[in-house]
VOMAR-315934 format. One record per residue (C-alpha): x, y, z; residue in one letter. Coordinates in steps of 0.2 Angstrom, whole numbers, padded with zeros to 4 digits, always signed. Layout:
% VOMAR-315934
XYZA...
//
This chain:
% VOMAR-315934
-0150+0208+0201X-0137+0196+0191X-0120+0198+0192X-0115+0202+0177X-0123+0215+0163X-0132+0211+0147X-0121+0217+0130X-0133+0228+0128X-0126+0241+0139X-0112+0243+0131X-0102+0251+0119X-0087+0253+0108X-0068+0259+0108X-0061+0262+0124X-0053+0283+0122X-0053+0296+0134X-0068+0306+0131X-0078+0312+0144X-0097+0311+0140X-0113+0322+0149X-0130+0320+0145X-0136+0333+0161X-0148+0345+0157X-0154+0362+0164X-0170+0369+0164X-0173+0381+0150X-0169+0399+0154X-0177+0416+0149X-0164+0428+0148X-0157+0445+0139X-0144+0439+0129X-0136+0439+0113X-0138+0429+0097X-0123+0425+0088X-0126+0426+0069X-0110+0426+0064X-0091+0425+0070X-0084+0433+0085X-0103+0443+0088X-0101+0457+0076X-0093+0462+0061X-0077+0471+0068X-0073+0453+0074X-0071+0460+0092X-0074+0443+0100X-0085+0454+0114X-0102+0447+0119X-0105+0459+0128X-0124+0455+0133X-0118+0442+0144X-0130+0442+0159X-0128+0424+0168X-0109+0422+0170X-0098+0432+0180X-0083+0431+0189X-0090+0426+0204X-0100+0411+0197X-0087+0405+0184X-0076+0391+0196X-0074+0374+0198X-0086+0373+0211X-0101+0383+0201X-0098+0380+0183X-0095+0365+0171X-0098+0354+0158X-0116+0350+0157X-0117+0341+0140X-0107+0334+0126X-0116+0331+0109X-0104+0321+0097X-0104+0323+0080X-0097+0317+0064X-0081+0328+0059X-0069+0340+0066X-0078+0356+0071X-0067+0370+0063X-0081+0383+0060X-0086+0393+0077X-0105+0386+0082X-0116+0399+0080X-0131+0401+0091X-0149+0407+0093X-0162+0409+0107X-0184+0401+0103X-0182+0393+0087X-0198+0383+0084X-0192+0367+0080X-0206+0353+0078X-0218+0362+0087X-0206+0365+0105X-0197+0380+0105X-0177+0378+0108X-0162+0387+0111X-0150+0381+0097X-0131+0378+0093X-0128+0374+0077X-0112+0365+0072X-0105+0362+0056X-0093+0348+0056X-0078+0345+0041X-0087+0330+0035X-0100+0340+0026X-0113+0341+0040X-0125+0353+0049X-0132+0350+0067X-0144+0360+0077X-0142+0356+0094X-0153+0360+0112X-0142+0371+0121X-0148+0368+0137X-0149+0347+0134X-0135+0344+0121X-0151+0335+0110X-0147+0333+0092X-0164+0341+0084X-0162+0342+0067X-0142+0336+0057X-0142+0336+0038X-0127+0329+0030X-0122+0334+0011X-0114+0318+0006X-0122+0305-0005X-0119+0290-0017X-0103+0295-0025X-0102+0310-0016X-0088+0311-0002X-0078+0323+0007X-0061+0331-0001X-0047+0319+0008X-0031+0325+0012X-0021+0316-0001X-0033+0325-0016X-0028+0344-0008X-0010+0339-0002X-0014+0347+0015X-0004+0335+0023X+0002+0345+0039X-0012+0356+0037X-0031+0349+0036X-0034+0331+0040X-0039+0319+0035X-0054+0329+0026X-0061+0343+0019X-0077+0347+0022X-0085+0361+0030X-0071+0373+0037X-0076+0393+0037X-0090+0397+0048X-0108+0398+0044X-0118+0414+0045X-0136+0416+0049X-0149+0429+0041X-0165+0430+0053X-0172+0439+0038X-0173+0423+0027X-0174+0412+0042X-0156+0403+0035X-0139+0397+0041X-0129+0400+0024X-0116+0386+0023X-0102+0383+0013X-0098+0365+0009X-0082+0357-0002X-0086+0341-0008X-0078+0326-0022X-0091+0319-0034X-0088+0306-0044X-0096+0305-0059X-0097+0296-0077X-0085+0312-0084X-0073+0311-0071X-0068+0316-0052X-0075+0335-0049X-0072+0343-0033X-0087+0356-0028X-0092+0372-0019X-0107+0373-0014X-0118+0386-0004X-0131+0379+0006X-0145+0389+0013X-0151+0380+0029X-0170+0383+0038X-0166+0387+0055X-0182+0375+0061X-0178+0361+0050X-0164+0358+0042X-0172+0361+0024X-0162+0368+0010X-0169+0387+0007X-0172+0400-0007X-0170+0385-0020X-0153+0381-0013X-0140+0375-0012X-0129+0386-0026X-0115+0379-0035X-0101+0391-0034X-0088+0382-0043X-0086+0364-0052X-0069+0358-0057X-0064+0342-0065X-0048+0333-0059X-0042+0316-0060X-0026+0315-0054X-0026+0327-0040X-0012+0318-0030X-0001+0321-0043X+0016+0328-0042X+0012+0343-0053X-0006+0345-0046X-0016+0338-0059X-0025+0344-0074X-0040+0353-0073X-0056+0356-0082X-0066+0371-0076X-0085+0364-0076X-0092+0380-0068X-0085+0395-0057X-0082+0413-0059X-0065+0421-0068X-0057+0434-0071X-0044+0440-0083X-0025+0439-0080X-0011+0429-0084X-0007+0421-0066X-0004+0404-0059X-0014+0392-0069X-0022+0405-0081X-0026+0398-0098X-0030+0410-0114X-0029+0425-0100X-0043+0418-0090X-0037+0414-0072X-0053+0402-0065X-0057+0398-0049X-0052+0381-0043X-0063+0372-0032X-0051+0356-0028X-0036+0369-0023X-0044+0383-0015X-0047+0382+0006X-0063+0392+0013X-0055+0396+0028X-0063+0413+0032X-0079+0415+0041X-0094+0419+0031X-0099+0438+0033X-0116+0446+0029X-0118+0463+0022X-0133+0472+0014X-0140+0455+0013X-0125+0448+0001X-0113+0433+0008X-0096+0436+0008X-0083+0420+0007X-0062+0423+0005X-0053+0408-0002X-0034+0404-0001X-0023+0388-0005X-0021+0374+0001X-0004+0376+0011X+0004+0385-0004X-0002+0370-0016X-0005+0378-0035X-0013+0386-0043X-0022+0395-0032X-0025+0415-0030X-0034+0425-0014X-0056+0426-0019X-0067+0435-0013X-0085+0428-0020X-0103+0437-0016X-0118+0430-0017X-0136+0440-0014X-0146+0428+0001X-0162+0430-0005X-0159+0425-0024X-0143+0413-0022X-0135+0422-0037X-0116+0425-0038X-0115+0443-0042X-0096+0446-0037X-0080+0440-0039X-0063+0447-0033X-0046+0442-0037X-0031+0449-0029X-0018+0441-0036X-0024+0440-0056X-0008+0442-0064X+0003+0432-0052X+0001+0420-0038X-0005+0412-0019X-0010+0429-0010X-0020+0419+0000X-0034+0425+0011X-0035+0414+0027X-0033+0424+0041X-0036+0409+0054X-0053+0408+0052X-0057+0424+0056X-0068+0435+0046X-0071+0448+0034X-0072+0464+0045X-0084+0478+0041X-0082+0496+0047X-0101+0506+0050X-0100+0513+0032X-0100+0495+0026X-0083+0494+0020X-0074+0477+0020X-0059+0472+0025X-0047+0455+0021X-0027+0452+0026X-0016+0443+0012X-0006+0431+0013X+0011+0425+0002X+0010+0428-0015X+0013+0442-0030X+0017+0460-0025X+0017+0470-0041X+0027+0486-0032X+0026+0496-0048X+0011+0508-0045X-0001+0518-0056X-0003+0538-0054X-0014+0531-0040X-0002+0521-0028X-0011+0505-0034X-0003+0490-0042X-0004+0492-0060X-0008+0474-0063X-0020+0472-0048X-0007+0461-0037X-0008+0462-0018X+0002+0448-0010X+0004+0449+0009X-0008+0466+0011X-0022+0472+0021X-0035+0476+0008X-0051+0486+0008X-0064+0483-0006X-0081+0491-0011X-0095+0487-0023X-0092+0490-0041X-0109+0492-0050X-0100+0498-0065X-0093+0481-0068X-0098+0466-0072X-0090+0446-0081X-0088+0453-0097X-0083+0470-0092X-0069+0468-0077X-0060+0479-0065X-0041+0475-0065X-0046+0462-0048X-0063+0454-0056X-0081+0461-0057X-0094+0465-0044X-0079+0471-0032X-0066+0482-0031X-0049+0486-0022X-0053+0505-0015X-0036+0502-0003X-0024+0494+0004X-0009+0492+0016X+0007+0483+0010X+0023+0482+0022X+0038+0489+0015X+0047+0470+0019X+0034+0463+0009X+0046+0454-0001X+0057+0447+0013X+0039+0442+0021X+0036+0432+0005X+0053+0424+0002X+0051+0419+0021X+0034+0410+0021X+0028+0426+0036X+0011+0427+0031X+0005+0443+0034X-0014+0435+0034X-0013+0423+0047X-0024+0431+0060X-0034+0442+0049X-0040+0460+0057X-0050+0467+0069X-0058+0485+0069X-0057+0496+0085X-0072+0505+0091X-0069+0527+0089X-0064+0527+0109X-0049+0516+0104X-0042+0531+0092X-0038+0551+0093X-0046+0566+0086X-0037+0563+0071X-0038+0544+0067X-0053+0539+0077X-0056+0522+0067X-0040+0514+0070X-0038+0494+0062X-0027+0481+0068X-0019+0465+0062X-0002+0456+0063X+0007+0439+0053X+0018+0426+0054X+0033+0440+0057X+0025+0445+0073X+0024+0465+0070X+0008+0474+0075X+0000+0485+0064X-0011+0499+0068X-0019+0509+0054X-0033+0522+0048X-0045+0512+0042X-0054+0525+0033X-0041+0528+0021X-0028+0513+0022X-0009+0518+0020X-0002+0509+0003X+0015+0504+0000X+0031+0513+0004X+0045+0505-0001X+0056+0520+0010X+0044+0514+0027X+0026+0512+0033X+0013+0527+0035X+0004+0518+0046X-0003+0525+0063X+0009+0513+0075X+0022+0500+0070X+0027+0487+0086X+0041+0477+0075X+0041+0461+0080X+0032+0462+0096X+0026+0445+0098X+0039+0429+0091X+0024+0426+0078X+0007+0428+0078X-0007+0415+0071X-0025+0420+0081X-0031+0438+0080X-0035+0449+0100X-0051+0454+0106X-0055+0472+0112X-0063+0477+0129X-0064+0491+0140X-0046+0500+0133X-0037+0486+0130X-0033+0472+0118X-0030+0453+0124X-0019+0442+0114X-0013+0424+0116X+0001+0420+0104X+0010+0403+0102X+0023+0400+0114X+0018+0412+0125X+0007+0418+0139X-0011+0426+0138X-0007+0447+0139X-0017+0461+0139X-0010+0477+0132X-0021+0496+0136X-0022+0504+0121X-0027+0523+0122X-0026+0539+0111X-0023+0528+0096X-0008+0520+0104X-0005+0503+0110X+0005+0500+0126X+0017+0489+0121X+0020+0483+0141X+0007+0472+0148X-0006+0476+0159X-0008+0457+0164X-0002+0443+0160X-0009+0423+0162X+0002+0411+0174X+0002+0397+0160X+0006+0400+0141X-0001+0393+0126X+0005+0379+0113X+0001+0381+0093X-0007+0392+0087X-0011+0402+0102X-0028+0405+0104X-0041+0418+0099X-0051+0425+0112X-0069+0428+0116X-0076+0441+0131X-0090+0441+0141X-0099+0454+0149X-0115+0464+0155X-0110+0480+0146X-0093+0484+0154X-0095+0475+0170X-0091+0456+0174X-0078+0454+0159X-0072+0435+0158X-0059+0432+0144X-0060+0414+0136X-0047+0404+0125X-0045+0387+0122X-0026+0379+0122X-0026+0366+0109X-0010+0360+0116X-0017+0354+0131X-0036+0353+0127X-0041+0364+0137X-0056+0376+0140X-0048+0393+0150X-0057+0408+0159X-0048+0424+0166X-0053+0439+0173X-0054+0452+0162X-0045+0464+0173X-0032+0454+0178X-0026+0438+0166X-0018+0430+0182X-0032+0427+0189X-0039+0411+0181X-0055+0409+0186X-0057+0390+0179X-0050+0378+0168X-0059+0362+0161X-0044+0352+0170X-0052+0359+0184X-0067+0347+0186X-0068+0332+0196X-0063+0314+0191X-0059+0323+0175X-0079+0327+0172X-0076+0343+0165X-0062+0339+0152X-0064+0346+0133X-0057+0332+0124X-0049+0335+0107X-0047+0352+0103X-0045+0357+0084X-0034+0370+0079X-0040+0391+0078X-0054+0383+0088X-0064+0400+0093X-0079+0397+0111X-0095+0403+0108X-0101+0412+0125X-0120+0415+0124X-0137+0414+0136X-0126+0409+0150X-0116+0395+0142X-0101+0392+0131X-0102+0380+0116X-0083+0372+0110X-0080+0362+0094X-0069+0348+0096X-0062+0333+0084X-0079+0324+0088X-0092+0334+0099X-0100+0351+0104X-0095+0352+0120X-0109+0366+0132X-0104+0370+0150X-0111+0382+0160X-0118+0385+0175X-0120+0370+0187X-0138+0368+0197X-0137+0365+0216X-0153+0356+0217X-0151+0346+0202X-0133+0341+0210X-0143+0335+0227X-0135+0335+0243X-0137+0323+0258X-0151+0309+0258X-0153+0311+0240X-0134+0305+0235X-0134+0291+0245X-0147+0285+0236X-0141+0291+0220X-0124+0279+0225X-0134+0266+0227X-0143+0268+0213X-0127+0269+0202X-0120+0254+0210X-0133+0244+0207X-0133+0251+0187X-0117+0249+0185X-0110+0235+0194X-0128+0225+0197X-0123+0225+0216X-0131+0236+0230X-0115+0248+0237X-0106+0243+0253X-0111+0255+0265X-0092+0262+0267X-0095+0266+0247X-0110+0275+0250X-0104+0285+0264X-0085+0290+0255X-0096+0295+0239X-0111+0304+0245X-0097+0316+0256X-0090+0319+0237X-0104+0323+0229X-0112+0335+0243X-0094+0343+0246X-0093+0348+0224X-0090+0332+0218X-0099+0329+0202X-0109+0314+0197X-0098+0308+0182X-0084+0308+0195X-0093+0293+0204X-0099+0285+0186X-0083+0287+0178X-0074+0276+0192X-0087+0263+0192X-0085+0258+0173X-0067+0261+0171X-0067+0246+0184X-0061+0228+0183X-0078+0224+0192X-0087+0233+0176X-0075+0224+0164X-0079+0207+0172X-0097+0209+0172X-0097+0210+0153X-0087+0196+0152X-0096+0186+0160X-0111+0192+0150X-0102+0186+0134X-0098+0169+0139X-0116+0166+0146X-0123+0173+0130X-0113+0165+0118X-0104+0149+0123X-0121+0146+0138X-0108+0145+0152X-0099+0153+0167X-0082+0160+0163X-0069+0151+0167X-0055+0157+0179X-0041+0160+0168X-0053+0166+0156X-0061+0179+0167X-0046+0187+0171X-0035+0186+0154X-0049+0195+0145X-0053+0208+0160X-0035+0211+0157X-0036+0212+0139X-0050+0226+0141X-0042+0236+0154X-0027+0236+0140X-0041+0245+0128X-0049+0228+0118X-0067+0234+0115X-0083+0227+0117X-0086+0225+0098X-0069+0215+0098X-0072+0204+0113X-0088+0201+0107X-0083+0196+0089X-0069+0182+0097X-0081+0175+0107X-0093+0175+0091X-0079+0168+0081X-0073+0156+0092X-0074+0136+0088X-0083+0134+0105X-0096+0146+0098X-0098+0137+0081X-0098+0122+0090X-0113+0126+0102X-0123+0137+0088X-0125+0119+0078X-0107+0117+0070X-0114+0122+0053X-0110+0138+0043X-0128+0141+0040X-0132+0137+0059X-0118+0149+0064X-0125+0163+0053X-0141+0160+0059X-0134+0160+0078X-0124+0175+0073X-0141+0187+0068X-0153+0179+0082X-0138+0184+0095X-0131+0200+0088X-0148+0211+0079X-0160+0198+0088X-0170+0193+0073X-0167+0178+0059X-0158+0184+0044X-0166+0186+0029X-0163+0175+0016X-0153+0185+0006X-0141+0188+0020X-0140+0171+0024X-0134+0165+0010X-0121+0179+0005X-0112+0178+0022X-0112+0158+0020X-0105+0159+0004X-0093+0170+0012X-0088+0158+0023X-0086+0144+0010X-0075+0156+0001X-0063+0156+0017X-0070+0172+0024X-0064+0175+0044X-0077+0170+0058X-0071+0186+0069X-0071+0197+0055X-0089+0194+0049X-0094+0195+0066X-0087+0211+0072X-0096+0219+0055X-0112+0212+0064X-0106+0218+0080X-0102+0238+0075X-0118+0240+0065X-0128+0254+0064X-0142+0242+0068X-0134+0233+0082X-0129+0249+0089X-0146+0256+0088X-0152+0241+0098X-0141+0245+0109X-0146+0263+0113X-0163+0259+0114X-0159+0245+0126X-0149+0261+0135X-0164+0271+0138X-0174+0259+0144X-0161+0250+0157X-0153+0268+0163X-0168+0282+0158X-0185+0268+0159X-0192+0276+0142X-0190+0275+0123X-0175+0286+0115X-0184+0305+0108X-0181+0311+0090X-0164+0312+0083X-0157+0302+0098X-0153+0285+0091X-0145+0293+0075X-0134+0305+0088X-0126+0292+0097X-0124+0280+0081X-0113+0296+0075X-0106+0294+0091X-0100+0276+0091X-0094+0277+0077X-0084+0293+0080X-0076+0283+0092X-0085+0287+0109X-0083+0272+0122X-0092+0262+0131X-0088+0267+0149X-0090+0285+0146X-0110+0284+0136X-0115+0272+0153X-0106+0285+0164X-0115+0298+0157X-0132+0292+0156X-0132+0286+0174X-0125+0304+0179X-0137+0313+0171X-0149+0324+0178X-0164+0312+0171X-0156+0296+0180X-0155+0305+0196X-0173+0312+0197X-0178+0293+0194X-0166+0286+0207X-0163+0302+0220X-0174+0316+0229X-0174+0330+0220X
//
């Protein structure tokens, strides 16, 4: 075997991601599907149909990462997940992920496989940057998808919401759209996708927020922040569709809020019917004043057993002058917890004092709410959660509870909500300012309510008799950065209860026993050689715990772990081979005996596979290898000395393979020995890069380039990150590290992945760690 590797094993920019391709054998178990966000409608963050994990399989030794499937965009929106979807003919267990540059992926559960990914942008069609909504400390550096789909088994659909800029011969419009998704295929349903609202701007980074025409979208009437002629119109460049999309009675909710505080923008609440893609509702609760946004970190719209809805308000108008009803008279509900209903006596031309379709049947306003909104303490930034009847006493048995920015605890009567007392809150309890703030809404299990609020540690709390305990009953040994974490719970009914959260502060994926938070059962920090490690968590990031495994969105994957296979691992005979076989992969060298012997201990002592892999290409050995690839295949000679080691240097330092392969390709030695002609160099530069002549065309645009005083290294290095070259290159992958052609969807996955800034050393280290590679190179 030669020395040194062919480019085509390689990749681009050197980050620290971790990648698996390992896969499991499909599994037939009782578990949940998750439809929508945090299980159920209450937003309990309790799967508890859990049947696979426990607390005596979840550790370091048992459980891990077993695949990481990049994609294209920050993953805000929670994946969502379902068990035997037919899918071309196989049947899968599926994740799907929407990403915030406008795309949808269904992904194998068990293999990390991309199986269908639509995207919604086009020619002219983009996603909303940062600069157009001013989120500048907020969202970046897009806007896309953000609030979490829903699914409907009923019309075989994931529902969608996507914010997109089009650019057309009017002007700039900045879009809704609803998209209803076949589960199997990707295909838009039920003649989708819906426009929700169109709204010209273009001058959106301007200071005073730009003028706007309103294309399309619902109204309603009022005098508020950027009404005109008593019309207030929904604004699609400046309202955020944070919220999680809820399903009642077969009607898709979606709650809208600002950009941070950026006008004008009001609190929405649209509904659409699934089955015909008609907008039948829309709610405004701030119409005669300002913000009240409704963002709530993500989490949902709640809904009690009668079907009544619930949504948390953020900064905005309070209008404290109430009717003989204790309502605002002008329908304004600032920084409030309100409950709405249907309103079949309403309709666009004939409005409630909020909108049509909906209607405000009550609410909850603190007594502070002024000081809250003159001192930016959101009550809506962790939304609410409804407690089960065992949560609350003979006389409140259906208790609610939320909490803002000011860090007091409300609990309430959801079946009649409280109002506004200027004199005190009637509500059930009041714990003022229990936490220092709070920006992720508790999950509920077994009597107790867990909760992991910035700056702090995770904590449990009993609540019983409608009373929360405001001592904890456990507490976590580490504490949480911004914004805290919202938790999801495992179980089998009330029995083997794991808490999860994720600290975006240190990218990391936590597990605790349910009955004691100081027991952590494992970390992702956890794994060896650094093989579990989540990579770049994204803020209000909620796990997915479902059919044994738990699904996480970061900046640039879906990362799975679960549990880990003893016999696909190996033990004895089987990883001295497999060290061998890695070596020889890797390196292009047979292992020295000592190696073999050090690393086949590791691995049959816990050790995982990626571990070993990961060492191999993060070594100068690795680095050397390519390099001497480059200067064979590109200059027809050995590497010099000094050359050798300046640019194993340079790549230890974090040059990439794209970039060294451009200097060479861009070097006067190379132009020199490719014929010393532009045309001859251009020619040179397809045969070596894509492996094929350039067609005419080509040719002649990128020597012109050159005549016209274009770089060498520049034009190379657009040859060298191509889709095209990097599709060679992953076929070239399968073949040297799997012995077979990439499947459906694959070659597009890890395209998406390169170019989301995946390395080289990781891809190689994964494929050779996989579970495929080590049933071709070890016993199993």
């Amino acid at each position: 075997m030669n020395c040194f590797r062919s480019r085509d094993h390689y990749r681009r920019q050197r980050q620290p991601q971790r990648l698996c391709i390992e896969t499991l054998e499909d599994r037939k178990l009782l578990s949940v599907n998750v439809l929508n966000y945090r299980y159920d409608q209450s937003s309990s963050g309790v799967n508890a149909q859990e049947t696979t994990l426990t607390p005596g399989n979840v550790n370091a030794a048992n459980f891990g990462k077993i695949a990481t499937t990049p994609v294209d965009g920050q993953v805000y929106a929670e994946p969502l997940y379902i068990s035997g979807v037919n899918i071309a003919g196989d049947t899968h267990n599926v994740a799907y992920v929407a990403t915030e540059h406008d795309s949808v992926y269904a992904i194998d559960s068990n293999s990390g496989a991309v199986l269908w990914h639509d995207s919604f942008l086009g020619p002219g069609i983009t996603t909303v940057p940062t600069a157009d909504t001013k989120s500048l400390t907020s969202l970046t550096p897009e806007c896309g998808i953000t609030a979490s789909p829903v699914i409907d088994p009923n019309t075989h659909s994931i529902y969608v919401l996507a914010n997109t800029k089009e650019v057309r011969a009017d002007g700039i419009h900045y879009v809704y759209k609803l998209h209803a998704l076949d589960l199997s295929t990707g295909a838009e349903n039920l003649g989708g996708p819906l426009t929700l609202a169109d709204t010209i701007c273009n001058d959106a980074t301007a200071a005073d927020g730009g003028d706007y025409t309103y294309v399309s979208g619902p109204s309603v009437k009022g005098t508020g922040a950027g009404s005109v002629n008593g019309v207030v119109s929904f604004n699609a460049l400046r309202e955020l569709s944070r919220v999680a999309l809820t399903e009642v009675d077969g009607n898709i909710f979606m709650a809208f809020g600002s950009h941070p505080d950026i006008e004008p923008a009001h609190g929405w609440i649209l509904a659409v019917n699934a089955q015909t893609m008609s907008l039948w509702g829309a709610l405004n609760v701030t119409p005669n004043g300002d913000l009240g946004d409704i963002w709530q970190g993500g989490n949902s719209i709640t809904v009690d057993a009668n079907g009544n809805m619930y949504a948390v308000t953020g900064n905005g108008t309070f209008d404290d002058t109430l009717n003989a009803d204790g309502f605002p008279i002008l329908g304004d509900y600032g920084d409030s917890v309100v409950q709405f209903a249907y309103d079949p006596d309403s309709s666009p031309t004939h409005q409630n004092i909020n909108g049509y379709g909906l209607k405000v049947v009550s609410y909850f306003t603190p007594s502070n709410q002024e000081v809250l909104d003159d001192e930016d303490l959101d009550l809506a930034s962790s939304g609410t959660v409804l407690l089960p009847p065992q949560a609350g006493s003979a006389s409140q048995p259906n208790l609610l509870i939320t909490g803002g920015k000011e860090g007091t605890v409300y609990l309430m009567s959801s079946d009649s909500l409280p109002g506004y007392n200027p004199a005190g809150d009637q509500v059930t309890q009041e714990v003022t300012k229990m936490f220092n703030t709070i920006y992720s809404a508790p999950a509920y299990f077994n009597g107790r309510l867990y909760y992991a609020i910035v700056g702090g540690h995770a904590q449990a709390f009993s609540l019983t008799n409608g009373q929360l305990n405001t001592t904890p009953s456990s507490v976590s040994t580490d504490s949480y950065g911004y914004p805290g974490s919202t938790p999801t719970i495992s179980a089998n009914g009330t029995a083997n209860g794991i808490v999860w959260m994720i600290d975006t502060a240190t990218n990391e994926l936590r597990a605790y026993d349910a009955n004691n938070l100081a027991h952590e059962l494992y970390n992702s920090d956890q794994g060896p050689g650094g093989a579990d490690a989540l990579g770049k968590a994204v803020k209000f990031a909620v796990p997915t715990v479902a059919d044994g495994h738990v699904f996480v969105g970061t900046q640039n994957s879906l990362v799975i772990y679960g549990l880990l296979d003893p016999h696909k691992q190996g033990n004895g005979a089987a990883n001295r081979m497999f060290v061998n076989a890695a070596y020889e992969s890797i390196l292009g060298r047979a292992a020295d005996p000592a190696a073999i012997a050090s690393w086949a201990q590791a691995l049959d002592n816990g050790a995982s596979r990626m571990a070993l892999t990961n060492v191999l290409t993060h070594s100068d050995e690795y680095y050397s290898g390519i390099i001497q690839g480059d200067y064979q295949r590109y200059l027809g000679r050995e590497a010099d000395r000094p050359g050798l080691l300046g640019w194993t240097a340079a790549m230890r330092g974090g040059v990439s393979d794209e970039l060294l392969e451009s200097l060479f390709i861009g070097s006067p030695e190379f132009y020199l020995h490719s014929g010393g002609t532009d045309r001859a160099w251009v020619d040179a530069m397809y045969m070596n890069v894509l492996g094929r002549a350039p067609d005419a065309a080509g040719e002649a645009a990128w020597v012109a380039a050159l005549a016209a005083g274009a770089n060498r290294t520049s034009i190379a290095y657009n040859f060298a990150a191509s889709p095209e070259r990097e599709a060679l290159r992953i076929t070239s992958d399968y073949s040297n590290y799997l012995g077979r052609s990439p499947g459906h969807g694959d070659i597009a996955g890890w395209v998406a992945a390169f170019e989301s800034g995946f390395s080289n050393e990781n891809v190689v280290a994964g494929f050779v760690a996989s579970d495929e590679f080590f049933s071709r190179h070890g016993a199993v």
